[in-house]
N, C-alpha and C positions, 0 to 999 in steps of 0.2 A: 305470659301466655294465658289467654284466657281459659277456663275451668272447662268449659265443652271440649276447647283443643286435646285438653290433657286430660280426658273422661276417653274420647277415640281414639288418641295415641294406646295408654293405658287397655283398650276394650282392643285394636288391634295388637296388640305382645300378649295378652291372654288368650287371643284365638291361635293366634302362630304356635305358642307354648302348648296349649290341648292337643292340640295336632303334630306337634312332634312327639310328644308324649304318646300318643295313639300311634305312630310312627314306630317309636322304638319298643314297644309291645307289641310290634308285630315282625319286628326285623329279631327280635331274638327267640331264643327255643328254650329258655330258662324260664320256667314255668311261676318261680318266685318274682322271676325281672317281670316278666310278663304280666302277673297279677298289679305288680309296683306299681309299674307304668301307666294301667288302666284304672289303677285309682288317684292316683295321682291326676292323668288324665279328666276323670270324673269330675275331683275338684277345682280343678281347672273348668270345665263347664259350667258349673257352679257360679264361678266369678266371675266369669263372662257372662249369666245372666244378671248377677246383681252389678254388674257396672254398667249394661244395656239397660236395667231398669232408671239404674243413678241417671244415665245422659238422659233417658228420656224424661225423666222428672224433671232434671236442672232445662231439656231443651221446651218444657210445655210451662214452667214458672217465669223465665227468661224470655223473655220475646225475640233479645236479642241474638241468641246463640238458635233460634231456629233456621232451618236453611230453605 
């Protein structure tokens, strides 16, 4: 599998994961789960930008993996 495929596989289950995580800090009323979740959450944003910054490095040095 080529390195881009698996840089967007990868960048999409990091955004699914933030977002449940923002999900379940909001479906509960536990003020501790709540804080968890939203940083947890955070960091999960976090590496969604560095893997959006990864692809688009590998997709601007790679000719081939641009679309």
């Amino acid at each position: 599998m080529p390195t881009n495929t698996k840089l967007e596989k990868a960048l999409a289950s990091a955004k699914g994961l933030a977002a449940d995580l923002k999900t379940f800090s909001q479906d509960t009323n536990d003020q501790q789960a709540q804080q968890m979740f939203n940083s947890l959450s955070t960091n999960m944003d976090n590496v969604v930008q560095t893997l959006q910054g990864r692809l688009e490095f590998v997709q601007e040095e790679e000719p081939q993996y641009r679309e």
